[in-house]
N, C-alpha and C positions, 0 to 999 in steps of 0.2 A: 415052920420056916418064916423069917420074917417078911414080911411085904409094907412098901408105905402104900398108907391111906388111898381108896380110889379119887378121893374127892379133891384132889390135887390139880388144879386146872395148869396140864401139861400144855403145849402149843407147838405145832411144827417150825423148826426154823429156817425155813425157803426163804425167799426174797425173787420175784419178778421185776424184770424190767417197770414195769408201768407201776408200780410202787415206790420206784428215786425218784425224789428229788432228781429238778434237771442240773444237771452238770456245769460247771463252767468250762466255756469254749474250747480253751487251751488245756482239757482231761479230756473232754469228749474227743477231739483231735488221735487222741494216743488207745482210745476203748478199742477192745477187738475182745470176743468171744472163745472159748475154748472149747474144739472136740474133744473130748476125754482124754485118745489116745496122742492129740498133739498137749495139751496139758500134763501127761507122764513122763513123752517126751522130753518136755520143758523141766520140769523136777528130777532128769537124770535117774528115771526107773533102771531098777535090773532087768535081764532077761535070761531068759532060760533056764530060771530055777524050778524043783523040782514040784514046790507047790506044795499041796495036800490039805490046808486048811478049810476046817469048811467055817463059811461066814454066816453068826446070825443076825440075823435085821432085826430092832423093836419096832412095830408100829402100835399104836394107839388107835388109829380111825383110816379110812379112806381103802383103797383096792390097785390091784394092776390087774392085767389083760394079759395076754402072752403074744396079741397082734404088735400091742405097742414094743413089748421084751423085741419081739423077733426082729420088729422096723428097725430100733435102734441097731441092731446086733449089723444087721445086713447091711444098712449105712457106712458101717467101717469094715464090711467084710468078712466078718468073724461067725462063727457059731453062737448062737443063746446059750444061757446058762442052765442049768437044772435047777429047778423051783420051788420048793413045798412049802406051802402053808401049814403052822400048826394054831390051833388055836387055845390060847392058855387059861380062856376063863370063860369062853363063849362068843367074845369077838370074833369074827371072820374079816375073811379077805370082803372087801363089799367097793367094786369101784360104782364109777356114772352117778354118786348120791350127792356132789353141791357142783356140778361141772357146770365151768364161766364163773366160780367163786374164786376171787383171788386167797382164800383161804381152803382150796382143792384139796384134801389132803394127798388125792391120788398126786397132785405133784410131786409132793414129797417122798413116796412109796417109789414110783417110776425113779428119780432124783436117785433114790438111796441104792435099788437093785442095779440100775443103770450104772453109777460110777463105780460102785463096790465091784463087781462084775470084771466090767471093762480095765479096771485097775490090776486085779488079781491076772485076766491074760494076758497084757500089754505086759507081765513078768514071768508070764511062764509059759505062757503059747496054749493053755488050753482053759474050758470052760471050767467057770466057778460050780462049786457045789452052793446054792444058797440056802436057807431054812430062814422063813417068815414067823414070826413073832407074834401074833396078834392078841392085845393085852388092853387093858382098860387100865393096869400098875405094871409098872417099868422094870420095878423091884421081881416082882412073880414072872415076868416075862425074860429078865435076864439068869434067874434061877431056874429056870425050866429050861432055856440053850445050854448052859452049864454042863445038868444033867443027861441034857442030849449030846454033851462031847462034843460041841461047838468050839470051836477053837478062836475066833475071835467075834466080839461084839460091837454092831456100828446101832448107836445112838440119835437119834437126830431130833427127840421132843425134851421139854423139860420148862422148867419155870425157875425164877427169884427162890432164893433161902429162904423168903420172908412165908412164900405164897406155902412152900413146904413146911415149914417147921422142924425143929430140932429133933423129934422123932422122929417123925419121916425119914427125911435125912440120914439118918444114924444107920434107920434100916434100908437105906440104901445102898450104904457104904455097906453095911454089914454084907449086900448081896452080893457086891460088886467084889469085897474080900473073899466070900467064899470062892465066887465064879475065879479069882485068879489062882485063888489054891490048887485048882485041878486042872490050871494048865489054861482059861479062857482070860485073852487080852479086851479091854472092852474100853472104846473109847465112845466119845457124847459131845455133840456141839455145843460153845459154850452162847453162843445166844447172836440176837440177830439187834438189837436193839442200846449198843453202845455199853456204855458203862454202866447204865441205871438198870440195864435187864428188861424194861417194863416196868419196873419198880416205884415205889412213890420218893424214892430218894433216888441223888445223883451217882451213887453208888451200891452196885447189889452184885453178885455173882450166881450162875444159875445152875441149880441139882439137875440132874445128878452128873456136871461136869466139873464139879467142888470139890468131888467125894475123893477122898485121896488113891483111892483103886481104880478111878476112871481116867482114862487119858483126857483131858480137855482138848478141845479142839478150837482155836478161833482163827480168826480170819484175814485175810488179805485182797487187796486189789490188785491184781498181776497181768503183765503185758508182758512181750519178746523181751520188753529190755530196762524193766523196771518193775517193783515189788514192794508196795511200804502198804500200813494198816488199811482196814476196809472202814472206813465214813465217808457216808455219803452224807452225812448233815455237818460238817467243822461249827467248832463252838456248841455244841448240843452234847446234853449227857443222855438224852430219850430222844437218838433220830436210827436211822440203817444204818448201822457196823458193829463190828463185831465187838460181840460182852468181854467180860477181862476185868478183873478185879482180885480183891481177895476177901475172902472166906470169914464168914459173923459164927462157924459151927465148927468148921474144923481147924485146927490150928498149922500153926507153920510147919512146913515139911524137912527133916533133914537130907533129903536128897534132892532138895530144889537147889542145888549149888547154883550161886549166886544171883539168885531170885534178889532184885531191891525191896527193901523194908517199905511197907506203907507209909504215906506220908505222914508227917508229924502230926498228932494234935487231931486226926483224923476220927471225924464220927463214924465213918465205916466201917467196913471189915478189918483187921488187922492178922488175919492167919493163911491158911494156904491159897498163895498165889495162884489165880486163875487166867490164861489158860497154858496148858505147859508145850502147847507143838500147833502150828498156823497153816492154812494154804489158802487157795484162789478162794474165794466166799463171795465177792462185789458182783451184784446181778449186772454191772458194768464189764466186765470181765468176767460173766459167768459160761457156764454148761452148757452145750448144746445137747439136750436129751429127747427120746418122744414121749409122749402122752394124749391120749384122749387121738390118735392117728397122725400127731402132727408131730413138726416139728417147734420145741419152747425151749428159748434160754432161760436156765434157772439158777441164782445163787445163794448164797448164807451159810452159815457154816454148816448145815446140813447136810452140803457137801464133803465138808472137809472131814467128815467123822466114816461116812463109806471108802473117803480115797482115803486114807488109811488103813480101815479097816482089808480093803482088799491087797493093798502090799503086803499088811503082816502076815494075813492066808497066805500069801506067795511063797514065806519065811519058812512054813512048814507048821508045825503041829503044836500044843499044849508049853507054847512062850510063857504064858501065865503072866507075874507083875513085870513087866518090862519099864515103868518109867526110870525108876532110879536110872537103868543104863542108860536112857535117851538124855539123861541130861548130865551123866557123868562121858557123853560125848556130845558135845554142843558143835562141835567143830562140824561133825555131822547135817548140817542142819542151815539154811540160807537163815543166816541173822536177819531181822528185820529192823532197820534203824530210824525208819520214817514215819510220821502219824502217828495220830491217839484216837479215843475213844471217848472221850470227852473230859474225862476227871483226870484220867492215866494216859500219860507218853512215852511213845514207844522211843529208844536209845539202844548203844549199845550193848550186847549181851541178853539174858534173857528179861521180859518186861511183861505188868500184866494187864498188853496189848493182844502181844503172838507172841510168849511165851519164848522158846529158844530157837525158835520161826519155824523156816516149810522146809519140805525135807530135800534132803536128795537122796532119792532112795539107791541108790546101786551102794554109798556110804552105808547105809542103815541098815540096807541089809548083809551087810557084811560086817555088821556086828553078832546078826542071829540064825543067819544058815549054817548048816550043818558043816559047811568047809570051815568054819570058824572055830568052831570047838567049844562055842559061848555056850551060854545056861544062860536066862535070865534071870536077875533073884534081885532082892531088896526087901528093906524092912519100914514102914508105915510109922510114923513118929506121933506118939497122941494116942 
Protein backbone atom coordinates (compact mmCIF):
# COMPACT_ATOMS: atom_id res chain seq x y z
CA UNK A 1 0.00 0.00 0.00
CA UNK A 2 1.50 3.23 -0.59
CA UNK A 3 2.44 5.51 2.15
CA UNK A 4 4.55 8.97 1.97
CA UNK A 5 7.83 9.18 3.40
CA UNK A 6 7.84 9.51 7.58
CA UNK A 7 10.37 12.16 7.28
CA UNK A 8 8.01 14.73 6.04
CA UNK A 9 8.11 17.53 8.76
CA UNK A 10 4.13 17.65 8.92
CA UNK A 11 3.03 20.75 11.43
CA UNK A 12 -0.36 21.28 13.10
CA UNK A 13 -2.30 24.17 11.80
CA UNK A 14 -3.82 26.01 15.09
CA UNK A 15 -3.24 29.51 15.60
CA UNK A 16 -3.59 31.17 19.32
CA UNK A 17 -4.52 34.39 20.10
CA UNK A 18 -1.14 35.41 21.56
CA UNK A 19 0.53 34.42 18.21
CA UNK A 20 -1.30 37.77 16.02
CA UNK A 21 -0.10 40.28 15.34
CA UNK A 22 -2.11 43.18 17.21
CA UNK A 23 -4.76 44.35 15.28
CA UNK A 24 -5.69 47.47 14.12
CA UNK A 25 -8.30 49.42 16.38
CA UNK A 26 -11.10 49.68 13.93
CA UNK A 27 -10.85 45.21 13.48
CA UNK A 28 -10.33 44.77 16.97
CA UNK A 29 -13.53 46.96 17.54
CA UNK A 30 -15.72 44.23 15.38
CA UNK A 31 -13.54 40.65 16.93
CA UNK A 32 -16.06 38.41 18.96
CA UNK A 33 -15.17 34.53 19.43
CA UNK A 34 -17.16 31.69 18.36
CA UNK A 35 -19.02 28.68 20.50
CA UNK A 36 -19.10 25.98 17.99
CA UNK A 37 -22.70 25.59 18.21
CA UNK A 38 -23.36 29.59 17.88
CA UNK A 39 -20.76 29.29 14.71
CA UNK A 40 -23.25 26.44 13.02
CA UNK A 41 -25.74 28.46 13.90
CA UNK A 42 -24.21 31.23 11.82
CA UNK A 43 -23.35 28.98 8.61
CA UNK A 44 -27.10 27.96 8.48
CA UNK A 45 -26.56 24.16 9.74
CA UNK A 46 -29.12 21.50 9.17
CA UNK A 47 -30.93 19.84 11.88
CA UNK A 48 -32.44 16.77 12.46
CA UNK A 49 -30.79 14.62 10.05
CA UNK A 50 -30.40 11.16 10.46
CA UNK A 51 -26.57 11.16 10.83
CA UNK A 52 -24.61 7.77 10.82
CA UNK A 53 -21.24 8.72 9.65
CA UNK A 54 -18.44 7.96 11.65
CA UNK A 55 -15.55 10.51 11.57
CA UNK A 56 -11.90 9.86 11.36
CA UNK A 57 -9.28 12.29 12.99
CA UNK A 58 -5.38 12.02 11.68
CA UNK A 59 -3.33 13.06 14.36
CA UNK A 60 0.50 13.00 14.17
CA UNK A 61 1.69 13.99 17.94
CA UNK A 62 0.06 15.27 21.17
CA UNK A 63 -3.20 13.48 23.26
CA UNK A 64 -6.89 14.33 24.69
CA UNK A 65 -8.31 13.57 28.07
CA UNK A 66 -11.89 12.68 28.19
CA UNK A 67 -12.05 15.46 31.52
CA UNK A 68 -11.32 18.06 28.86
CA UNK A 69 -14.08 15.96 25.95
CA UNK A 70 -16.63 15.99 28.91
CA UNK A 71 -15.97 20.10 30.03
CA UNK A 72 -16.50 21.06 26.65
CA UNK A 73 -19.55 18.79 25.80
CA UNK A 74 -21.30 20.11 29.20
CA UNK A 75 -20.49 23.67 28.53
CA UNK A 76 -23.14 23.55 25.74
CA UNK A 77 -25.28 21.01 27.27
CA UNK A 78 -24.93 18.20 25.21
CA UNK A 79 -23.55 14.48 25.69
CA UNK A 80 -19.58 13.65 24.87
CA UNK A 81 -18.90 11.80 22.02
CA UNK A 82 -17.67 8.18 21.61
CA UNK A 83 -13.94 7.89 21.25
CA UNK A 84 -11.46 5.35 20.27
CA UNK A 85 -8.13 5.65 19.67
CA UNK A 86 -6.35 3.31 17.10
CA UNK A 87 -2.95 3.37 16.75
CA UNK A 88 -1.50 2.96 13.13
CA UNK A 89 2.22 2.46 13.45
CA UNK A 90 2.83 2.65 17.17
CA UNK A 91 1.97 6.27 17.88
CA UNK A 92 -0.52 6.72 20.65
CA UNK A 93 -2.76 9.07 22.23
CA UNK A 94 0.09 10.75 24.56
CA UNK A 95 -1.53 14.19 26.10
CA UNK A 96 0.37 16.73 29.16
CA UNK A 97 4.11 16.09 26.74
CA UNK A 98 4.95 20.18 25.63
CA UNK A 99 1.81 21.83 27.85
CA UNK A 100 2.47 25.93 27.97
CA UNK A 101 4.06 25.23 24.41
CA UNK A 102 2.45 27.34 21.96
CA UNK A 103 3.11 24.49 19.58
CA UNK A 104 0.67 21.92 22.10
CA UNK A 105 -0.22 19.59 19.90
CA UNK A 106 -2.88 18.54 22.37
CA UNK A 107 -4.48 21.79 21.11
CA UNK A 108 -5.05 20.71 18.05
CA UNK A 109 -6.19 17.09 18.95
CA UNK A 110 -8.88 18.79 21.58
CA UNK A 111 -9.50 21.74 18.51
CA UNK A 112 -10.31 18.80 15.97
CA UNK A 113 -12.64 16.24 18.36
CA UNK A 114 -14.22 19.24 19.73
CA UNK A 115 -15.55 20.92 16.55
CA UNK A 116 -15.82 17.77 14.40
CA UNK A 117 -18.19 16.40 17.29
CA UNK A 118 -20.08 19.40 18.08
CA UNK A 119 -20.73 20.01 14.39
CA UNK A 120 -22.05 16.52 13.55
CA UNK A 121 -24.95 17.09 16.63
CA UNK A 122 -25.73 20.73 16.24
CA UNK A 123 -27.17 18.41 12.81
CA UNK A 124 -28.61 15.73 14.08
CA UNK A 125 -29.16 15.94 17.87
CA UNK A 126 -27.01 13.05 18.74
CA UNK A 127 -23.28 12.02 19.69
CA UNK A 128 -20.62 11.57 17.17
CA UNK A 129 -19.07 8.31 16.55
CA UNK A 130 -15.19 9.42 16.50
CA UNK A 131 -11.99 7.09 15.72
CA UNK A 132 -8.52 8.66 16.30
CA UNK A 133 -5.79 8.14 14.03
CA UNK A 134 -2.49 8.13 15.49
CA UNK A 135 0.15 8.09 12.72
CA UNK A 136 3.72 9.38 12.25
CA UNK A 137 2.39 9.23 7.90
CA UNK A 138 -0.86 10.89 7.09
CA UNK A 139 -0.88 8.70 4.03
CA UNK A 140 -1.08 5.10 6.35
CA UNK A 141 -3.22 6.73 8.62
CA UNK A 142 -5.84 7.81 6.14
CA UNK A 143 -5.70 4.24 4.61
CA UNK A 144 -6.14 2.49 7.78
CA UNK A 145 -9.74 4.83 8.50
CA UNK A 146 -10.77 3.76 4.89
CA UNK A 147 -10.45 0.31 5.83
CA UNK A 148 -12.00 0.76 9.04
CA UNK A 149 -15.29 2.16 7.07
CA UNK A 150 -14.76 5.53 8.15
CA UNK A 151 -16.86 7.63 6.49
CA UNK A 152 -15.36 10.80 6.49
CA UNK A 153 -11.84 12.20 7.09
CA UNK A 154 -10.73 15.61 8.97
CA UNK A 155 -7.09 16.55 8.29
CA UNK A 156 -5.59 19.35 10.21
CA UNK A 157 -1.29 18.55 9.73
CA UNK A 158 0.60 18.99 6.50
CA UNK A 159 3.37 20.94 4.88
CA UNK A 160 4.59 22.92 1.41
CA UNK A 161 4.79 20.76 -1.94
CA UNK A 162 8.33 21.66 -1.85
CA UNK A 163 8.96 20.12 1.96
CA UNK A 164 6.90 16.73 0.42
CA UNK A 165 8.09 16.03 -2.79
CA UNK A 166 6.50 14.69 -5.94
CA UNK A 167 6.44 11.30 -4.71
CA UNK A 168 5.22 11.66 -1.62
CA UNK A 169 2.62 13.67 -2.84
CA UNK A 170 1.44 11.31 -5.55
CA UNK A 171 1.22 8.62 -2.79
CA UNK A 172 -0.94 10.82 -1.05
CA UNK A 173 -3.24 11.38 -3.44
CA UNK A 174 -3.04 7.82 -4.30
CA UNK A 175 -4.42 7.20 -0.54
CA UNK A 176 -6.67 9.84 -0.61
CA UNK A 177 -8.10 8.24 -4.13
CA UNK A 178 -8.49 5.08 -2.78
CA UNK A 179 -10.14 6.15 0.64
CA UNK A 180 -12.84 7.91 -1.81
CA UNK A 181 -13.41 4.84 -3.78
CA UNK A 182 -15.02 3.14 -0.89
CA UNK A 183 -17.12 5.64 0.03
CA UNK A 184 -14.46 8.00 2.68
CA UNK A 185 -14.83 11.96 2.02
CA UNK A 186 -11.59 13.42 3.56
CA UNK A 187 -10.90 16.93 3.80
CA UNK A 188 -7.20 18.72 5.23
CA UNK A 189 -6.49 22.41 6.18
CA UNK A 190 -4.84 24.10 3.66
CA UNK A 191 -2.26 25.94 5.89
CA UNK A 192 -1.98 28.68 8.44
CA UNK A 193 0.79 30.81 7.20
CA UNK A 194 -0.59 32.94 3.89
CA UNK A 195 0.33 32.17 0.58
CA UNK A 196 4.03 31.14 0.90
CA UNK A 197 2.91 28.02 3.34
CA UNK A 198 6.17 28.36 5.26
CA UNK A 199 7.82 28.19 2.28
CA UNK A 200 11.02 29.91 0.98
CA UNK A 201 9.06 31.39 -1.85
CA UNK A 202 6.02 33.72 -1.77
CA UNK A 203 4.02 31.23 -3.17
CA UNK A 204 3.49 27.34 -2.13
CA UNK A 205 0.41 25.35 -1.62
CA UNK A 206 0.32 22.59 1.27
CA UNK A 207 -0.06 18.48 1.02
CA UNK A 208 -2.01 16.85 1.47
CA UNK A 209 -4.67 19.74 0.89
CA UNK A 210 -3.29 19.85 -3.11
CA UNK A 211 -4.18 16.33 -3.54
CA UNK A 212 -7.11 16.59 -5.88
CA UNK A 213 -9.15 13.76 -3.58
CA UNK A 214 -8.81 16.04 -0.64
CA UNK A 215 -11.24 18.61 0.12
CA UNK A 216 -9.01 21.80 1.00
CA UNK A 217 -9.98 23.71 3.60
CA UNK A 218 -8.92 27.62 4.11
CA UNK A 219 -9.90 30.10 6.00
CA UNK A 220 -11.76 33.14 6.98
CA UNK A 221 -12.14 35.85 9.60
CA UNK A 222 -16.04 35.82 10.45
CA UNK A 223 -18.14 38.10 12.83
CA UNK A 224 -22.35 38.37 13.08
CA UNK A 225 -22.04 40.57 10.23
CA UNK A 226 -19.13 40.25 8.06
CA UNK A 227 -16.82 37.45 6.52
CA UNK A 228 -13.77 38.15 4.12
CA UNK A 229 -10.08 36.22 4.02
CA UNK A 230 -8.18 35.40 7.22
CA UNK A 231 -4.68 37.75 7.34
CA UNK A 232 -3.69 38.83 10.12
CA UNK A 233 -0.31 40.25 8.47
CA UNK A 234 -1.77 42.49 4.94
CA UNK A 235 1.15 42.99 2.71
CA UNK A 236 3.04 39.71 3.73
CA UNK A 237 3.22 36.53 1.81
CA UNK A 238 4.71 34.52 5.31
CA UNK A 239 2.49 36.04 8.15
CA UNK A 240 -1.16 34.11 9.91
CA UNK A 241 -3.84 33.51 7.12
CA UNK A 242 -4.89 31.15 5.42
CA UNK A 243 -2.63 29.14 2.61
CA UNK A 244 -4.26 29.18 -0.99
CA UNK A 245 -2.57 28.96 -4.05
CA UNK A 246 -2.08 26.41 -6.70
CA UNK A 247 -0.37 23.35 -7.20
CA UNK A 248 3.73 22.77 -8.66
CA UNK A 249 2.31 18.59 -8.72
CA UNK A 250 -0.89 18.33 -9.72
CA UNK A 251 -2.45 19.92 -12.52
CA UNK A 252 -5.64 21.95 -13.12
CA UNK A 253 -8.83 20.39 -12.21
CA UNK A 254 -11.92 19.98 -14.59
CA UNK A 255 -14.26 20.34 -12.10
CA UNK A 256 -12.96 23.34 -10.44
CA UNK A 257 -15.57 25.33 -12.56
CA UNK A 258 -14.43 28.64 -12.67
CA UNK A 259 -11.44 28.47 -10.70
CA UNK A 260 -9.10 31.81 -12.17
CA UNK A 261 -6.05 30.96 -14.14
CA UNK A 262 -2.84 31.76 -12.26
CA UNK A 263 -1.20 34.81 -12.80
CA UNK A 264 0.59 35.44 -15.85
CA UNK A 265 4.25 34.95 -16.16
CA UNK A 266 4.05 33.32 -12.60
CA UNK A 267 7.08 31.45 -11.03
CA UNK A 268 4.68 29.42 -9.08
CA UNK A 269 2.42 26.82 -9.17
CA UNK A 270 0.18 26.90 -12.06
CA UNK A 271 -2.30 23.76 -11.61
CA UNK A 272 -4.84 22.66 -9.12
CA UNK A 273 -6.26 25.61 -7.44
CA UNK A 274 -5.98 25.61 -3.63
CA UNK A 275 -8.21 25.73 -1.53
CA UNK A 276 -11.68 24.65 -2.75
CA UNK A 277 -14.34 25.45 0.50
CA UNK A 278 -13.48 28.23 3.50
CA UNK A 279 -14.75 28.95 7.21
CA UNK A 280 -14.03 30.82 10.60
CA UNK A 281 -9.85 30.01 10.84
CA UNK A 282 -8.79 33.85 12.38
CA UNK A 283 -7.73 33.14 16.16
CA UNK A 284 -9.51 36.86 16.06
CA UNK A 285 -12.68 35.19 15.50
CA UNK A 286 -11.71 31.87 16.58
CA UNK A 287 -13.28 28.69 18.89
CA UNK A 288 -13.92 28.61 21.99
CA UNK A 289 -12.83 24.94 23.06
CA UNK A 290 -11.14 23.13 26.38
CA UNK A 291 -7.94 21.86 26.96
CA UNK A 292 -5.51 21.10 29.50
CA UNK A 293 -9.13 22.06 32.15
CA UNK A 294 -9.64 25.23 30.76
CA UNK A 295 -11.27 27.16 28.82
CA UNK A 296 -8.68 28.38 24.98
CA UNK A 297 -9.73 30.31 22.06
CA UNK A 298 -8.31 28.49 19.22
CA UNK A 299 -8.09 29.28 15.19
CA UNK A 300 -6.54 28.22 11.75
CA UNK A 301 -7.90 26.21 9.35
CA UNK A 302 -7.50 23.25 11.51
CA UNK A 303 -10.72 24.22 12.29
CA UNK A 304 -12.08 24.45 9.24
CA UNK A 305 -11.15 20.80 8.13
CA UNK A 306 -13.32 19.12 11.61
CA UNK A 307 -16.41 21.59 10.89
CA UNK A 308 -16.74 20.09 7.90
CA UNK A 309 -15.75 16.96 8.34
CA UNK A 310 -18.66 16.74 11.04
CA UNK A 311 -21.55 18.04 8.75
CA UNK A 312 -20.77 15.52 6.06
CA UNK A 313 -21.00 12.68 8.97
CA UNK A 314 -24.48 14.37 9.58
CA UNK A 315 -24.99 13.57 5.56
CA UNK A 316 -24.99 9.94 6.21
CA UNK A 317 -22.64 7.31 4.96
CA UNK A 318 -19.84 6.21 2.12
CA UNK A 319 -20.43 10.16 0.11
CA UNK A 320 -16.97 9.17 -1.25
CA UNK A 321 -15.52 12.00 -3.97
CA UNK A 322 -17.91 14.75 -3.40
CA UNK A 323 -15.93 17.77 -4.62
CA UNK A 324 -16.89 18.07 -8.10
CA UNK A 325 -20.61 18.52 -6.72
CA UNK A 326 -19.56 21.18 -4.09
CA UNK A 327 -18.48 23.30 -6.91
CA UNK A 328 -20.92 22.39 -9.57
CA UNK A 329 -23.13 24.27 -6.76
CA UNK A 330 -21.33 27.23 -5.61
CA UNK A 331 -24.50 29.11 -5.02
CA UNK A 332 -24.31 26.75 -2.00
CA UNK A 333 -21.75 28.27 -0.56
CA UNK A 334 -21.20 32.17 1.27
CA UNK A 335 -18.93 33.72 -1.64
CA UNK A 336 -16.01 35.32 -0.14
CA UNK A 337 -15.21 38.66 -2.01
CA UNK A 338 -12.78 40.41 0.49
CA UNK A 339 -8.94 39.81 1.29
CA UNK A 340 -5.97 38.05 0.22
CA UNK A 341 -3.21 35.98 1.29
CA UNK A 342 -0.69 37.78 0.14
CA UNK A 343 0.25 36.91 -3.61
CA UNK A 344 -3.63 35.93 -4.18
CA UNK A 345 -6.97 37.99 -4.01
CA UNK A 346 -9.94 36.99 -2.95
CA UNK A 347 -12.97 38.40 -5.67
CA UNK A 348 -15.74 37.28 -6.91
CA UNK A 349 -16.71 33.64 -7.39
CA UNK A 350 -14.27 31.04 -6.46
CA UNK A 351 -10.36 32.18 -5.66
CA UNK A 352 -7.31 30.68 -4.36
CA UNK A 353 -8.11 32.54 -1.08
CA UNK A 354 -11.49 30.60 0.15
CA UNK A 355 -12.03 28.75 -2.65
CA UNK A 356 -16.09 28.95 -3.41
CA UNK A 357 -16.12 30.12 0.36
CA UNK A 358 -17.98 28.85 3.69
CA UNK A 359 -20.82 26.91 3.65
CA UNK A 360 -24.17 27.00 4.53
CA UNK A 361 -24.84 23.86 5.39
CA UNK A 362 -28.87 23.13 5.41
CA UNK A 363 -27.96 24.07 1.14
CA UNK A 364 -25.32 21.51 1.24
CA UNK A 365 -26.84 19.25 2.73
CA UNK A 366 -29.54 19.07 0.70
CA UNK A 367 -27.62 18.20 -2.01
CA UNK A 368 -26.39 14.67 -0.22
CA UNK A 369 -29.06 13.42 2.22
CA UNK A 370 -30.91 10.78 1.45
CA UNK A 371 -34.32 12.94 0.59
CA UNK A 372 -32.32 14.04 -2.34
CA UNK A 373 -31.77 11.20 -4.21
CA UNK A 374 -27.93 12.59 -4.95
CA UNK A 375 -25.00 9.94 -5.38
CA UNK A 376 -21.93 11.81 -5.16
CA UNK A 377 -19.54 11.09 -8.20
CA UNK A 378 -16.90 12.83 -10.26
CA UNK A 379 -13.79 12.18 -12.09
CA UNK A 380 -10.03 13.42 -11.22
CA UNK A 381 -8.39 15.24 -14.25
CA UNK A 382 -4.49 14.33 -14.46
Amino acid sequence: MPTSPTTVRNKPYFKLPSQVARVAPALAATTNTWAVPDLCAAYNWPTGLAGGGVIAIVELGGGWVQSDIDSFFQSIGQPSPQITDVSVDGTTNSPNQNVGSSSDADIEVALDIEVAAEAYFAATGNPATVRMYWSQDIASAVEKAAQDGCDVCSISWGADEALWGTTAAQQMESAATSATQVGMVVFAAAGDNDSSDGGSTPANVDVPSSCPHVVGCGGTFKTATQETVWNDNPGQTDGEGTGGGYSTIFPPQSWQIGAPAPPANTAAGTGRMVPDVAGDADPNSGYQIFVHGSQQIVGGTSAVAPLFAGLFASFGTKLGFVTPTLWENQSDFNDITMGNNGFYNAGPGPDPCSGIGSPIGARIASLFTAASGHSASGQVTG
